[in-house]
C-alpha positions in Angstrom: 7.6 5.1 18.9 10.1 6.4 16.8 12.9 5.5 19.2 11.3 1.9 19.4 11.3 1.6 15.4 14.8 2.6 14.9 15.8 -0.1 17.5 14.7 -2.7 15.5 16.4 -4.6 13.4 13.9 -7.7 11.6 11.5 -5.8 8.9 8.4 -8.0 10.2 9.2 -6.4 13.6 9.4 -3.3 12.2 5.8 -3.2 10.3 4.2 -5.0 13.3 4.9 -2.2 15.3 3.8 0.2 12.5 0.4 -2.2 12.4 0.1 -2.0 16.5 1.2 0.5 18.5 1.5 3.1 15.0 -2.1 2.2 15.0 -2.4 1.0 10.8 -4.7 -1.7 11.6 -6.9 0.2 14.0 -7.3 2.7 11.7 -8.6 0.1 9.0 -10.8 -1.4 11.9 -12.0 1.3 13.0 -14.1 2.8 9.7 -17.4 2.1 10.1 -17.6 -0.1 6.3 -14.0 -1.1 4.7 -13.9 0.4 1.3 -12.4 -1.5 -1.4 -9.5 0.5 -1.0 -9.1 -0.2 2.4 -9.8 -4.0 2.7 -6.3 -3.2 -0.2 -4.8 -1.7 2.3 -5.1 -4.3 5.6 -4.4 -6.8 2.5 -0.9 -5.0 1.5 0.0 -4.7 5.4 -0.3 -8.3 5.5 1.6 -9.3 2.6 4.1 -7.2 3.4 4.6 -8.3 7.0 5.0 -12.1 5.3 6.9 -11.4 2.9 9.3 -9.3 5.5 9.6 -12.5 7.4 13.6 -13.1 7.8 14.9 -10.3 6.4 16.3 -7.0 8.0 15.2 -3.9 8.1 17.9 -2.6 4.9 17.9 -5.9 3.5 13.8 -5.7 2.8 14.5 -1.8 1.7 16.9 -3.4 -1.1 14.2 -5.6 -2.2 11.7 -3.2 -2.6 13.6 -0.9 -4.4 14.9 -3.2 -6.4 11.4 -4.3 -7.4 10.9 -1.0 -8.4 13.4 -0.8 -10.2 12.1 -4.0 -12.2 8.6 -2.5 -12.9 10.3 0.8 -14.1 12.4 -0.7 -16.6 9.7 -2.7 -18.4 7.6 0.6 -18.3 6.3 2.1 -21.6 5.8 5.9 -21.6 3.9 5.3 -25.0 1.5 2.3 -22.9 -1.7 2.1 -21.1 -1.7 1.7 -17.2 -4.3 0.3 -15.6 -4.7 1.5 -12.1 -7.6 1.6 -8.9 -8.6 5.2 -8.7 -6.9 5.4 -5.3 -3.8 4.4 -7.3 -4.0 7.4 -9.6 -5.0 10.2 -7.4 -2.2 12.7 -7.7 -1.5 11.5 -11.3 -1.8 13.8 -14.3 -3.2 11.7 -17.3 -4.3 13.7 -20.5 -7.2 11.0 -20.7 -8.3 8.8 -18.3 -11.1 6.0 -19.1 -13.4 4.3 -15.5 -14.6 1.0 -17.0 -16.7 0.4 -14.0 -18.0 1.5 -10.8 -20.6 0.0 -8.3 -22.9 2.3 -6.1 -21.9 3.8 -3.0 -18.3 3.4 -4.1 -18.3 6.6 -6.7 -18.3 9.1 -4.5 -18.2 6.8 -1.6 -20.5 6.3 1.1 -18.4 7.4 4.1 -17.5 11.0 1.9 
């Protein structure tokens, strides 16, 4: 697969192969009930498939990184960040707030 993705030169192409035969979507298919999280996920591999539509593999890089770069500059160290809880996993946070939660989703059902 890796010889097949490094062939290709369209960034659609590229996650579509990542979606297929890399096996994201039947991953996503496969769990018995889709978390919120996940129905994010199959979500985000859409969007990113349409919005990779025309442009090459370095070319769609460029854009992401330079949306990045966007979100970082307008970032304020002193701010509040809202975030999903899979969004902050791995982030240290001297306080963190959960406004809401609905059963079977803290700890989820599948865990």
């Amino acid at each position: 697969m890796l010889d097949a993705a490094s062939a290709i030169e369209l960034a659609s192409d590229l996650i579509a192969l990542l979606r297929d035969e890399g096996g994201l979507d039947r991953h996503y298919a496969e769990a018995e009930r889709l978390s919120p999280m996940q129905q994010d996920a199959t979500d985000s591999l859409e969007k990113a498939q349409d919005d990779a539509e025309g442009y090459s593999v370095s070319d769609y890089a460029e854009m992401l990184d330079y949306r990045s770069h966007i979100i970082e500059q307008h970032f304020d160290d002193g701010g509040v960040e809202l975030a999903t809880i899979h969004g902050a996993k791995g982030r240290q946070w001297p306080l963190v707030i959960v406004a809401s939660f609905d059963e079977d989703e803290l700890p989820h059902a599948v865990s």
